[in-house]
N, C-alpha and C positions, 0 to 999 in steps of 0.2 A: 921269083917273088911277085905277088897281087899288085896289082893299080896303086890300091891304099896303102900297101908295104911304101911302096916308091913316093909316095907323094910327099909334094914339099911339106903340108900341114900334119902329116904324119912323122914326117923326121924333124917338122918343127917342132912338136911335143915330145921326141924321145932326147932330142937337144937339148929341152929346154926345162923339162919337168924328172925331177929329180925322183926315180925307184927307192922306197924305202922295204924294206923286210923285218916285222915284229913279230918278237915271241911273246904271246902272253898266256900259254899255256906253261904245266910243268915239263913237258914235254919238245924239250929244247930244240926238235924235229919240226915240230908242227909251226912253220913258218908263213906270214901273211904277207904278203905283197900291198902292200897301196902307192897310191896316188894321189896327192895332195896338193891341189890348184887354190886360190883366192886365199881373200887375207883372211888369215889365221885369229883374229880378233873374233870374227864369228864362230858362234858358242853351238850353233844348231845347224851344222850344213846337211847338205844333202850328200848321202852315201848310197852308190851304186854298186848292185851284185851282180855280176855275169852272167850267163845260161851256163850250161853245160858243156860246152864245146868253148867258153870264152876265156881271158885271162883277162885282168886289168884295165888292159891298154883298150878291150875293143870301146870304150867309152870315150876314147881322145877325144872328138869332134865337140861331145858335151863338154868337155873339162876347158877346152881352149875355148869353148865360145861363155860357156856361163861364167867362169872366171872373170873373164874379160866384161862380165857387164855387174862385178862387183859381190858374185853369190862362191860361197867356200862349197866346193866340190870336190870329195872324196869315194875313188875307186879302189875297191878291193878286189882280193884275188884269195881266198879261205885255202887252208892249208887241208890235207887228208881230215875228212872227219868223217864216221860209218852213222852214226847217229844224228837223228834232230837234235838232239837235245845235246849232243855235246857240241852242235856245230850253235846252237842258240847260246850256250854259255861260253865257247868261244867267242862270241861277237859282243857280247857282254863284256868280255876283257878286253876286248878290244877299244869297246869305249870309253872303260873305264881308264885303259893306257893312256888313250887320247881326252882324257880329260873333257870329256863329253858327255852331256847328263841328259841330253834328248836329242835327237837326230830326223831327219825326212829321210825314207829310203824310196830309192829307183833300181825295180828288180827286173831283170829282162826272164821270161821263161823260168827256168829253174830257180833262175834271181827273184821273181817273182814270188815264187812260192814260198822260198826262206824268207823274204821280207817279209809276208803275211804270219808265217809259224815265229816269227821273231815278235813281230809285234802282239802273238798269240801268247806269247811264253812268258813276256814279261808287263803281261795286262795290268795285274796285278800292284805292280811297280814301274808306272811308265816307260819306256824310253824311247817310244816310237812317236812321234809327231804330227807325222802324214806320210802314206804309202802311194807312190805312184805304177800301178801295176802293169808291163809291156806286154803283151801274149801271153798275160799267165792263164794261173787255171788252180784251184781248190782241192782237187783231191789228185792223187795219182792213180786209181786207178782206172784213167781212159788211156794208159801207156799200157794196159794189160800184160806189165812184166810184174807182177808182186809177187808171181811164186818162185819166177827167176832171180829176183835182185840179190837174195841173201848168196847167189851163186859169183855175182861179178867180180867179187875182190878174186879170184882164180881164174875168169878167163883172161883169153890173149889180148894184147893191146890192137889186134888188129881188129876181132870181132866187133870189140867196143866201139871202135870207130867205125864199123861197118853201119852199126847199130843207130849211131849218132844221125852220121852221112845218109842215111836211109829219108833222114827227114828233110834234105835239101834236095829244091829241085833246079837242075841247072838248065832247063829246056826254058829260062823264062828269058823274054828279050828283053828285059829292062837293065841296059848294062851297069844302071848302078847297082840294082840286086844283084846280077851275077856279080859285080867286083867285090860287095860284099860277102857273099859267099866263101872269095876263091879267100880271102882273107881271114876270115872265120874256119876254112882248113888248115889253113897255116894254123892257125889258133890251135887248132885240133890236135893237129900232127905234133907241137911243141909240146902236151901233156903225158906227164910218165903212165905208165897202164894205171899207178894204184890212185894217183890222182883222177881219171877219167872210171875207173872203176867204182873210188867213192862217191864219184859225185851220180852218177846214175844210178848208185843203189839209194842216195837222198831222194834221189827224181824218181824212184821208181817204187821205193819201199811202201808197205800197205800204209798208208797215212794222210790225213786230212783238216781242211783248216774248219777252224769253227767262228762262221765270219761274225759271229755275236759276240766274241770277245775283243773284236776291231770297234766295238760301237766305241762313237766319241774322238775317235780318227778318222778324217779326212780323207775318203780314199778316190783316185782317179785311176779309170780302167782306159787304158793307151792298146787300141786293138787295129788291125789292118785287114781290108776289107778283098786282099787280093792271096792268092796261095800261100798259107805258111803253114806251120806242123799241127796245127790245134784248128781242130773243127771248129762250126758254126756251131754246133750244140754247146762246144766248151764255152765258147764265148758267151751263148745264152746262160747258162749256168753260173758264169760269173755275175751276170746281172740282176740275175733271181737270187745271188749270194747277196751283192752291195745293190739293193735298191734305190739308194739316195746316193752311190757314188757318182760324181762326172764324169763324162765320157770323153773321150780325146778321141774320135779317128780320124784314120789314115788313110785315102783310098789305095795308097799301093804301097809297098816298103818288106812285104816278104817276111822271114825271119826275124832279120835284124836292123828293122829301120830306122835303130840308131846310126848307123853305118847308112845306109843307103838315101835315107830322108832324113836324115842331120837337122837338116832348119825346121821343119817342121815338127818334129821331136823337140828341140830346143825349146822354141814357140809353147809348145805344150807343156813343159815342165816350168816355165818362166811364167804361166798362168795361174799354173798350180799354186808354185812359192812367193806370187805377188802377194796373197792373200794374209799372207805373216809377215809382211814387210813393217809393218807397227807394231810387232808383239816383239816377247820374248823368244819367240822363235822364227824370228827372221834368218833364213841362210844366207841374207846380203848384207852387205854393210854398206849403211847409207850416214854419209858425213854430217855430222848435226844442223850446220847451216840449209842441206838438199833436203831435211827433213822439215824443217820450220819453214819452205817454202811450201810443201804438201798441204 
């Protein structure tokens, strides 16, 4: 088992934070995992999407600390979906389960990208708040797999992860990145083929956001300044995408520096959602008295 598998604050959140699993498809299969930290009173928390290699949990670090300072944090984990568009109305049912009529989403990578085709899909009809973007990216095709994806749901669970794994590099000395890493395999290695198949064919399929339908959403681009799977160009492209978005960096955190730069990431997200701390979409709950002293 990983550093982060062993760790006390790791086993403090699988102690202490309760796994739920919802259906809200017809398809009595298509099971969602979350994760449900702060008080429930808050109407507009923040929902967090995995990469591709992720499940739920790799968000712990966020859920234990932002909780903790008063803001409702929700991690998911999306059940098989081949399409955008049923993985967007999936998540639409999902909030609607959860009795949630607008939400902030934090995408890591692939999480990323469905935040942004999420808040795309339902422009129209709000439900997105503000999007916080970690190592994402606009279009899929700089993964130069579009003519392969409609092939994934068939190959082997091993290729896939080969696939994945291709994008981590472990020659890096910063042992928090590697403990994140060796963590994020584990992650890997627990996904059934069709799970890890669907989700790459999301990541990979010919498709792209149209950042003109985010106007009037708050968006912050969370990017790392040291080796991870997205070029310098992608990163430029995102900012020629959101010209007015904020920027968060990072100078080092790799992949997934939720995992590895934890406070720092926190910090970053706690900037973002101060800024609704008076509105109707505040994801914290602040006691009336701590508000009248504001």
């Amino acid at each position: 088992m990983s550093e982060i598998h062993n760790s006390p604050e790791y086993q403090s959140f699988r102690s202490s934070v309760p796994q739920k699993k919802l259906v809200v498809d017809d398809d009595d299969k298509k099971e969602w995992t979350i994760y449900d930290c702060g008080p429930r009173c808050v109407k507009c928390p923040l929902i967090c999407l995995p990469p591709a290699s992720g499940t739920a949990d790799v968000f712990f670090k966020q859920m234990l600390s932002l909780s903790a300072a008063g803001i409702r944090i929700i991690s998911v984990e999306y059940p098989i979906y081949w399409t955008m568009r049923e993985f967007c109305e999936g998540l639409k049912k999902l909030l609607d389960s959860l009795q949630l009529d607008r939400v902030h989403l934090f995408g890591a990578s692939l999480g990323a990208f469905l935040a942004q085709k999420f808040a795309e899909y339902t422009s129209r009809s709000p439900r997105v708040a503000s999007v916080i973007l970690c190592n994402g990216f606009y279009e899929t095709s700089i993964f130069q797999q579009t003519n392969s994806a409609p092939t994934f749901w068939m190959m082997p669970a091993l290729f896939l992860k080969k696939m994945v794994m291709g994008n981590f590099d472990r020659r890096l000395t910063d042992p928090e990145i590697a403990d994140s890493i060796d963590f994020m395999v584990e992650k890997l290695d627990s996904l059934s083929q069709q799970d890890l198949a669907s989700r790459l064919t999301l990541n990979c399929m010919n498709c792209y956001v149209e950042p003109q339908k985010l106007n009037g959403i708050e968006v912050t681009l969370m990017d790392v300044f040291d080796d991870c799977a997205l070029s310098y160009d992608v990163r430029e492209e995102m900012y020629k995408a959101y010209p007015n978005a904020k920027r968060a960096h990072l100078k080092s955190g790799g992949n997934f520096p939720y995992l590895s730069k934890s406070l720092e990431v926190n910090i970053f997200i706690q900037v973002h959602l101060k800024a609704y701390d008076e509105t109707s979409y505040s994801a914290k709950y602040i006691e009336p008295e701590m508000k009248a002293d504001d």
